[in-house]
Structure formats: structure tokens, C-alpha cells
N, C-alpha and C positions, 0 to 999 in steps of 0.2 A: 145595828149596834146602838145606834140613839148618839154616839157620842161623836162629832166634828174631829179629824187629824189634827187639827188647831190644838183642841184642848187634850186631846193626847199628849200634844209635844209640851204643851204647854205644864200640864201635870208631872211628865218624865224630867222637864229641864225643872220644877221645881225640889223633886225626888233629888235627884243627881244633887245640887247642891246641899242640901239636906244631907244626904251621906257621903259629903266630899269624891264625889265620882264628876264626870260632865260625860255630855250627849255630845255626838259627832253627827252633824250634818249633811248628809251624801245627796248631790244631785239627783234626781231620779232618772235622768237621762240614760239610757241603755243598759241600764243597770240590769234589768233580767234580757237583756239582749245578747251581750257579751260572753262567750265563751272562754270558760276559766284554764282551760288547760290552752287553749291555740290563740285564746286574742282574736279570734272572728265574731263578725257583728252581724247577725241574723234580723235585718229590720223588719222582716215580716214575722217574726216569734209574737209579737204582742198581738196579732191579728191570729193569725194561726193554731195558739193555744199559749200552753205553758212552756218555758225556756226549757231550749233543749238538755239530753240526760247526758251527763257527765260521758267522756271518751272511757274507752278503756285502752288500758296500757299504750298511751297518747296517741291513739287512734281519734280523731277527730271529724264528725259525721257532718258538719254545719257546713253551709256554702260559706265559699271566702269570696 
């Protein structure tokens, strides 16, 4: 992409004030770890691939 995270954020928090909006800052920690429907944390998903697929009808496939 040629462009640093840095000056990404750096561009979007100057956008954001520009049109009276702001940026929300989220840890990266577990963040595609985390399972949205049960709340279990898969720490081996960031090695293994991409975060697991959504349950269906709160069937939940992730180790707890």
C-alpha cells in the first residue's frame, strides 16, 4: 500500500474533525479472537487463519 497505519490514523483523526465526526480507538488485542455470539477467545485463530464464522442460531463452534 506504500502508506504507514500511523498516517492513516493520522489522516482519518484529521477528516473526523474536519466534519465534526471523531475516531474511536480499539485495542487490537483479541479483537478478531473473540467470538461475537458466546464471548470465547480462540488464541490460536491469529495463527490458524481468519476468526472463526459466525454461529448459527447460537450454536457456537469455537473452543471455550
Amino acid at each position: 500500500m506504500g502508506v504507514s497505519p500511523r498516517t492513516i490514523r493520522t489522516l482519518l483523526e484529521y477528516k473526523a474533525i474536519w466534519y465534526g465526526s471523531r475516531i474511536i480507538v480499539v485495542d487490537p488485542a483479541h479483537t478478531s479472537q473473540t467470538c461475537s455470539a458466546c464471548g470465547a477467545v480462540d488464541a490460536a485463530s491469529r495463527i490458524a487463519g481468519p476468526a472463526s464464522s459466525a454461529p448459527v442460531a447460537g450454536r457456537c463452534s469455537m473452543p471455550t
